[in-house]
C-alpha positions in Angstrom: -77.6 -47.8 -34.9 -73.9 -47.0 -34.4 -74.6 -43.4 -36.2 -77.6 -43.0 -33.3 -75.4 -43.9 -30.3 -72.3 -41.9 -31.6 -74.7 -38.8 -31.9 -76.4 -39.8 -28.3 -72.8 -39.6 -27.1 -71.8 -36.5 -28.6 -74.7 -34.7 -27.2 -74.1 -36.3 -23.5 -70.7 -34.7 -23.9 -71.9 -31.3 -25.1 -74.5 -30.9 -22.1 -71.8 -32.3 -19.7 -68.9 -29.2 -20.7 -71.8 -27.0 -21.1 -72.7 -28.0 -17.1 -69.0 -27.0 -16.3 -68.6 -23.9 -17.9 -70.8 -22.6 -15.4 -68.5 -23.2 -12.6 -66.8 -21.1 -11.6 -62.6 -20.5 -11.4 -61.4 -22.7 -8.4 -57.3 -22.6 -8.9 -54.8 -19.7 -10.1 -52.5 -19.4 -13.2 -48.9 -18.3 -13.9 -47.7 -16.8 -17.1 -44.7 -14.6 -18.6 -42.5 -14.1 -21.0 -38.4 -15.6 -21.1 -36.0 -13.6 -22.9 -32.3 -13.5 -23.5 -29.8 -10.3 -22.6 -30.9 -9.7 -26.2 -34.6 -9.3 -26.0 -34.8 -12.5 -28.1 -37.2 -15.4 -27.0 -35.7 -18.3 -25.5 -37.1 -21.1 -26.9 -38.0 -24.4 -25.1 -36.9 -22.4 -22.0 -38.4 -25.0 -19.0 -40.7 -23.5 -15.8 -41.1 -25.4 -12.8 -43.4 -23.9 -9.9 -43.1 -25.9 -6.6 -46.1 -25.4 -4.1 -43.6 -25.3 -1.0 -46.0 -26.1 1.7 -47.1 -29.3 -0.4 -44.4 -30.1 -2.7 -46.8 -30.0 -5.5 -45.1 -29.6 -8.9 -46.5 -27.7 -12.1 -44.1 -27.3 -15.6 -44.2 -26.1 -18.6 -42.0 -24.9 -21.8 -41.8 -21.5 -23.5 -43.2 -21.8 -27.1 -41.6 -19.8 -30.0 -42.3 -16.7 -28.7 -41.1 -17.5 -25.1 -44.3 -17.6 -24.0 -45.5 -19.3 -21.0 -48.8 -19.8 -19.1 -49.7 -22.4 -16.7 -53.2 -23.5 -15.6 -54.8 -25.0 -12.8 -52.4 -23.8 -10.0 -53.6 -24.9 -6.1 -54.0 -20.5 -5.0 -51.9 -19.0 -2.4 -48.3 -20.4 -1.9 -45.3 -20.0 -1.1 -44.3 -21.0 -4.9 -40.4 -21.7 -5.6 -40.0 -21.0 -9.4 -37.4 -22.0 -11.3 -36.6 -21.1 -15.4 -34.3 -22.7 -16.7 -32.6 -23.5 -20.2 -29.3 -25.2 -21.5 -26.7 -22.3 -21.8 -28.5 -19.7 -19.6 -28.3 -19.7 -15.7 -30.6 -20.9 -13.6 -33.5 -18.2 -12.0 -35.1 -19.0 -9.4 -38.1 -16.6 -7.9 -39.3 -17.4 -4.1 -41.9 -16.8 -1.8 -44.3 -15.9 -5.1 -47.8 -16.1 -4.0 -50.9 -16.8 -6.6 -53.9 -15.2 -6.5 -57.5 -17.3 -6.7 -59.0 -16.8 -9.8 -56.4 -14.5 -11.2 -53.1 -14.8 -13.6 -49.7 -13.7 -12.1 -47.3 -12.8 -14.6 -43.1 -13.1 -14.2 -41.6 -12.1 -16.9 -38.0 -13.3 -16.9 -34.4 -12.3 -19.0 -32.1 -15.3 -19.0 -28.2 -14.5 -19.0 -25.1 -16.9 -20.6 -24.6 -19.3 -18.8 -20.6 -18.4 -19.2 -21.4 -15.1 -17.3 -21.7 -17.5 -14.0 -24.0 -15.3 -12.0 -25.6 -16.5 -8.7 -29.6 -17.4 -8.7 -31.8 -14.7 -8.0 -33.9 -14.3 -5.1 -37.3 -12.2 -6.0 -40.2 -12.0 -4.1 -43.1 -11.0 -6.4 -45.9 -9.8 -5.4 -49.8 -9.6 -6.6 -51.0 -8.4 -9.7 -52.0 -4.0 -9.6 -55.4 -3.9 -9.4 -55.2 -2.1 -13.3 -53.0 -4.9 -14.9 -53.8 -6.3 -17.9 -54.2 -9.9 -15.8 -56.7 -8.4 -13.6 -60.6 -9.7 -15.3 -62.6 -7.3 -13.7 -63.9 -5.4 -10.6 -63.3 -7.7 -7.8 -61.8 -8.2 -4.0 -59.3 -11.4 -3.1 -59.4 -12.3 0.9 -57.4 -14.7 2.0 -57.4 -17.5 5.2 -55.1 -15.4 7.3 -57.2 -11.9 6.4 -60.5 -13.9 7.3 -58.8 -14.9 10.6 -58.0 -11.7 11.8 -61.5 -9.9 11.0 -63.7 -9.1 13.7 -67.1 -11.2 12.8 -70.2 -11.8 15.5 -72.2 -14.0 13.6 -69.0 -15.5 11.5 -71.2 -15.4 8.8 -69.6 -15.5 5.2 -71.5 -12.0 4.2 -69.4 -10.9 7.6 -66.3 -11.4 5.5 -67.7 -10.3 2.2 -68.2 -6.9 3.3 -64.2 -6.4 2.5 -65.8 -6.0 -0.6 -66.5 -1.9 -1.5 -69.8 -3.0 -2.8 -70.9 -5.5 -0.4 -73.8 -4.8 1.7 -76.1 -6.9 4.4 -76.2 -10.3 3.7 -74.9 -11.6 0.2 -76.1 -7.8 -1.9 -73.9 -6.7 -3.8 -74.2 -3.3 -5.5 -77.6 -3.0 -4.1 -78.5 -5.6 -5.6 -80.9 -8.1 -4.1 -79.3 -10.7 -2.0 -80.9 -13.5 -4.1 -79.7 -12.7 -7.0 -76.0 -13.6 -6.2 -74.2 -16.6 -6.9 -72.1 -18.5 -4.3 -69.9 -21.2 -4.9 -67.6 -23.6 -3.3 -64.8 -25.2 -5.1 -66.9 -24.7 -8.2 -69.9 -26.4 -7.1 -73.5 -24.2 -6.1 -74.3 -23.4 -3.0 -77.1 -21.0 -3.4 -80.5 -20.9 -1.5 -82.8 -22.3 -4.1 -85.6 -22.5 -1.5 -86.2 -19.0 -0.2 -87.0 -18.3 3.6 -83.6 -17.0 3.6 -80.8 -15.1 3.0 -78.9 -15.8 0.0 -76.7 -18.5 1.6 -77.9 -21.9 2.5 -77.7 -24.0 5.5 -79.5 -21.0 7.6 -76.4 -18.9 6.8 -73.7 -20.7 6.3 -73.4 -23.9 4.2 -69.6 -24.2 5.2 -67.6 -23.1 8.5 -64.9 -20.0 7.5 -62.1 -21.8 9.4 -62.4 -24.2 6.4 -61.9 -21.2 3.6 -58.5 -21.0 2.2 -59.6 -18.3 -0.2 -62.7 -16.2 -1.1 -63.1 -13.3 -4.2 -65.9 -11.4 -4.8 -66.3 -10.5 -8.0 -68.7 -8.0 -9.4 -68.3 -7.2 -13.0 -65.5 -10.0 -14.5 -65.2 -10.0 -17.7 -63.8 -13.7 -17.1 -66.7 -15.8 -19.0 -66.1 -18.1 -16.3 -67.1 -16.3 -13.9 -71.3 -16.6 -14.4 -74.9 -16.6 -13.2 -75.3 -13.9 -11.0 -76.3 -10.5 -11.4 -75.7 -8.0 -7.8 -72.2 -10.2 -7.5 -70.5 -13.5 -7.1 -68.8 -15.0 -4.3 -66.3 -17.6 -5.6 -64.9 -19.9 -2.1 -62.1 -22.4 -2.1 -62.2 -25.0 0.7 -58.4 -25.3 2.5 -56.5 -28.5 1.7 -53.7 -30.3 3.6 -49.5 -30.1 3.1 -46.5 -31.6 4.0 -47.0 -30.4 8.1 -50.1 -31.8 10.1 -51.6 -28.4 11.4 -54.7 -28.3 13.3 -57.3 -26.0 15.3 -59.6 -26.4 17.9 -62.1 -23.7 19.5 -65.1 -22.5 21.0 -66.7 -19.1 20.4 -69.4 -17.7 22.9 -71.9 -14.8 23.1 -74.5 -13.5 25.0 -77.3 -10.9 25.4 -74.8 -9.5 28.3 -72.1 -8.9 25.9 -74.1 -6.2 24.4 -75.4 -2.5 25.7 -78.4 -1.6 26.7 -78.7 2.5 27.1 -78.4 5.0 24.7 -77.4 8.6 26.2 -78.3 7.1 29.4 -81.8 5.8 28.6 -82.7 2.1 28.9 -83.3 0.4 24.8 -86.6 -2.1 25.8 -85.3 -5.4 24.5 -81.8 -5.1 24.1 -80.8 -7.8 26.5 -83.3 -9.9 25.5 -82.3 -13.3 25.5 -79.9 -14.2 22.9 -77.3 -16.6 23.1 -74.5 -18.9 21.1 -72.2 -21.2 21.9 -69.8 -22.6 18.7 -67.3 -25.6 18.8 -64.9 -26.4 15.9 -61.7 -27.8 14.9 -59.1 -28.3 12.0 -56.9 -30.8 11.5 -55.2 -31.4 8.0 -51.7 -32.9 6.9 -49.9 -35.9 4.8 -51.1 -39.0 3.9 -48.2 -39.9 1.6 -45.8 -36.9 1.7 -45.5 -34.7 -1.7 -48.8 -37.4 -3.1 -51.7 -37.6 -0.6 -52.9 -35.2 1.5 -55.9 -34.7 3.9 -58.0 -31.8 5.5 -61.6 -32.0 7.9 -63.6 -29.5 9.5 -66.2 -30.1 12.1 -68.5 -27.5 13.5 -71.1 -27.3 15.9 -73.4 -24.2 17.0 -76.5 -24.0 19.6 -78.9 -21.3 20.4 -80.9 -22.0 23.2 -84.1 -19.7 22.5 -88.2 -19.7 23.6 -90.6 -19.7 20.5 -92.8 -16.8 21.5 -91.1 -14.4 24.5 -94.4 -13.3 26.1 -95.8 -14.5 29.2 -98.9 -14.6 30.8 -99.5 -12.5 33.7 -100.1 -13.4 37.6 -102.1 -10.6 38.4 -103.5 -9.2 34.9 -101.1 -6.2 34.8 -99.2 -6.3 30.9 -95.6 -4.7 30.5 -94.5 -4.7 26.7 -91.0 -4.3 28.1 -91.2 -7.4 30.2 -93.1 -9.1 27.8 -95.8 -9.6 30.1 -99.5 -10.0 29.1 -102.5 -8.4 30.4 -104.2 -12.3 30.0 -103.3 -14.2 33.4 -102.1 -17.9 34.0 -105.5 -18.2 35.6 -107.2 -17.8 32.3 -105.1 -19.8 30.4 -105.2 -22.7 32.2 -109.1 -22.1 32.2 -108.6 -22.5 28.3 -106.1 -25.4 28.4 -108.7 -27.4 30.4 -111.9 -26.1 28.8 -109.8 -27.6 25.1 -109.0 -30.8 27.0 -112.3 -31.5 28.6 -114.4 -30.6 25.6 -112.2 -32.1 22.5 -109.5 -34.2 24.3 -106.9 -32.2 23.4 -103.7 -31.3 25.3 -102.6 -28.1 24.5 -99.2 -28.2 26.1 -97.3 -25.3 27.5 -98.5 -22.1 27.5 -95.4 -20.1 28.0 -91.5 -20.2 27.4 -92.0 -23.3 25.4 -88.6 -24.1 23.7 -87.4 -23.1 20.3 -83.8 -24.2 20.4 -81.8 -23.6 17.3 -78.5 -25.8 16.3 -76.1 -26.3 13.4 -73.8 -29.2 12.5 -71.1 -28.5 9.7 -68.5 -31.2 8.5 -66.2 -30.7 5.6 -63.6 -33.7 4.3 -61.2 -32.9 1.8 -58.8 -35.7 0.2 -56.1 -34.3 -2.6 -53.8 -36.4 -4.6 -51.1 -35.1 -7.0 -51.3 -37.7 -9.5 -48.2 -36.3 -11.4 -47.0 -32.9 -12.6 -50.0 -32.8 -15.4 -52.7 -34.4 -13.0 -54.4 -33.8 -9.9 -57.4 -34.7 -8.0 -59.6 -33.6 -4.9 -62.6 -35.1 -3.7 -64.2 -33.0 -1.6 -67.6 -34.0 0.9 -69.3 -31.6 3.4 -72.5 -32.1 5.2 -74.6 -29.7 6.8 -77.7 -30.0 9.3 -79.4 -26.5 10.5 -82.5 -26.5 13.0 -84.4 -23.3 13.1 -87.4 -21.6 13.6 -89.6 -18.9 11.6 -92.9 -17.9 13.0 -95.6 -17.3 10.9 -96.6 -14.3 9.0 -98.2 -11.1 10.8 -100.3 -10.5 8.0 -101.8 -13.8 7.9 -103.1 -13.6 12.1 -105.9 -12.6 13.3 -106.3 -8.7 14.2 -102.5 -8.4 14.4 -102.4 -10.1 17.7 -98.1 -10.4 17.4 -97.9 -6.4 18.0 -97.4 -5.7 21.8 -100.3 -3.9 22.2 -102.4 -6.5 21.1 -101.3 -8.5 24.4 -101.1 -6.1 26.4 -104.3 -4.3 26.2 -107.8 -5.4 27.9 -108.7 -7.3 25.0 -106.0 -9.6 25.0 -106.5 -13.2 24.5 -102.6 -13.8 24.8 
C-alpha cells in the first residue's frame, strides 16, 4: 500500500514539472567569469546584484573555476553589482540592465587588495545580438519602448510588429496567427476558442500599460521557450518598487480622425461610424519597503456601434453609400405588424438597433522577496469583453448582406 501511494506520488510530481516546462522564461540571468591580475580563478569570489528600484537582493559564489551564473533575476533594472573577495578590491558595476529571457554576462578581473584602487563605475550594456548568451532569433521591447510607439487599436500585435517577422495580428513568419503561443508571466493566454485572432479577451487579454517587458521569439533554441510554431510572444506583467508611481488616462478616437478622399475623390464608407473611448490607470509602490510590494491596472473601453448600418428608406430610393434601402419604413412596419397580428410576435426595431461593444481589464499583482534565495508573486487579472459577430454570408439567403441585394427592386431589406 505504501509502495502504491509512493509511486501515485511520484507520478503526480512528474506530470506536475512536466506542466511547467512548458512555461515559458518569465525572469533574466546573470553570469561571468572572476579572475585575478593573473588570469587565475578566484575562488569563493561573492556576487551581489541589488535591483535598485526595489532593493531586491540576488548572490552567489564563484565555484572552482570562477564561475558564476545566477537565475531567476526580476528583468530590467537598474542592477548595482558588487564582486567581491577577501584580499582583492571591491568592484562594483552600476546601472546594468537585464534582459527578459536572456543571460547577461560580466566578466570581472579582481586586483590586490594592497594596490588600493577606487571601485569601478561600468555601465554594461545588453548582450550583441550574435553572443554566445543570445538563444535564438528574437526581439526584446521594453515598457518605456511600448510607451513611446504609435498604436490605434493598442493592441499587443500593434507592439509585436517591432518584430522583423511579425505581421497582422499575432503571425509570425507568415505563419498563421493561431498557431502562435502567447503568454503572460508564464501562464497561457491563447485563444482556444476560435472566432478570433490569436489573442483572447477580443484582442487583448491584458492592458499594455501593465507590460514591463515583452520578446518575441521565433526560432530559440532555449527548450524553454515551447509550443508554437509561426512565433511566441513571451509578456511580463510590471510589478511595484520602493517609489509609489502611478498613471491615469483616457484615449479617444473617432471616424473624424480619419480621411476620407483619395487624390481628391470621396472613399464610400470611410467615415462610417466608428468610435472608442478608453480609461485606465496605474498605481504600484511599497507595502513593506525592500519586502512587499504592489501593482494594479484597471482598464475600461466602449464602442458605441449599430448591429446592421442599413436603413430603410422614406421614399423607396436606395443609396449603397448612405446605406439606404430601396425597402421603405412603410413596408416594414407593414411586416412588423402583419408578424405581430398573425403570430404575436414583436419584432422590435427595424433599424439602428444597438450593438454596443465594451471591455473591462483588471490586473493585481502582489511580490514579496522572501529572502535573497526566495521570492514570490501572485499575480490575478480579470477580463470581460462584449462584442458582436454577425453571421456568415454564406449561410443567408441569396446573399442578401451585399449592397446590391438591398438596394435593388427586389429588396426585402
Amino acid at each position: 500500500m505504501k509502495q502504491s501511494i509512493k509511486c501515485l506520488l511520484i507520478a503526480f510530481a512528474t506530470m506536475f514539472v512536466s506542466a511547467v516546462a512548458f512555461a515559458q522564461v518569465t525572469t533574466s540571468a546573470l553570469s561571468g567569469r572572476i579572475v585575478d591580475v593573473n588570469g587565475e580563478a578566484v575562488i569563493g569570489a561573492t556576487v551581489v546584484a541589488t535591483h535598485e528600484p526595489s532593493g531586491t537582493v540576488y548572490g552567489v559564489s564563484a565555484n572552482t573555476d570562477g564561475r558564476y551564473a545566477i537565475q531567476g533575476m526580476r528583468a530590467g533594472g537598474p542592477y548595482k553589482v558588487e564582486v567581491s573577495c577577501i584580499g582583492y578590491q571591491t568592484i562594483t558595476y552600476t546601472d546594468v540592465t537585464l534582459v527578459l529571457a536572456e543571460v547577461t554576462s560580466i566578466n570581472v578581473e579582481l586586483k590586490d587588495d594592497a594596490e588600493m584602487l577606487s571601485a569601478a563605475s561600468v555601465i554594461t550594456t545588453a548582450t550583441s545580438k550574435f553572443a554566445a548568451e543570445k538563444t535564438g532569433s528574437s526581439v526584446n521591447i521594453s515598457s518605456k519602448q511600448i510607451t513611446a510607439l504609435p498604436t490605434v487599436s493598442r493592441s499587443i500585435s500593434d507592439v509585436t510588429r517591432l518584430s522583423p517577422y511579425g505581421g497582422n495580428g499575432m503571425s509570425f513568419a507568415g505563419a498563421d496567427g493561431r498557431t502562435a503561443n502567447f503568454t503572460v508571466d508564464g501562464a497561457n493566454f491563447n485563444n482556444n476558442f476560435g472566432l478570433n485572432d490569436g489573442l483572447p479577451g477580443g484582442g487583448n487579454p491584458i492592458s499594455i500599460d501593465a507590460i514591463e517587458e515583452l520578446q518575441v521569439v521565433i526560432s530559440p533554441y532555449d527548450v524553454r521557450q515551447t509550443n508554437f510554431i509561426g512565433g511566441g510572444v513571451n509578456a511580463i506583467t510590471k510589478s511595484g518598487t520602493n517609489t509609489f508611481k502611478g498613471s491615469a488616462y483616457v484615449y479617444h478616437r473617432n471616424e473624424n480622425m480619419r480621411g476620407d478622399t483619395v487624390d481628391g475623390e470621396q472613399i464610400p464608407g470611410a467615415r462610417d461610424t466608428d468610435r472608442n473611448t478608453t480609461y485606465g490607470m496605474t498605481l504600484g509602490g511599497p507595502i513593506i519597503k525592500n519586502k512587499l510590494f504592489f501593482f494594479v491596472n484597471a482598464e475600461y473601453s466602449s464602442s458605441p456601434s449599430v448591429a446592421v448600418p442599413w436603413r430603410a428608406s422614406v421614399d423607396g430610393k436606395g443609396d449603397a453609400n448612405k446605406y439606404l434601402s430601396y425597402t421603405t419604413v412603410a413596408d416594414m412596419e407593414r411586416v412588423s405588424a402583419f408578424v405581430k397580428e398573425k403570430y404575436g410576435y414583436d419584432t422590435g426595431s427595424f433599424t439602428e438597433f444597438p450593438a454596443d461593444e465594451s471591455n473591462v481589464k483588471v490586473l493585481a499583482r502582489l511580490d514579496w522577496n522572501i529572502n535573497n534565495d526566495h521570492k514570490l508573486a501572485l499575480r490575478y487579472n480579470y477580463t470581460n469583453n462584449t462584442g458582436w459577430n454577425g453571421p456568415n454570408a454564406s449561410s443567408m439567403d441569396g446573399g442578401t448582406r451585399s449592397a446590391y441585394a438591398r438596394t435593388s427592386l427586389y429588396s426585402m431589406a
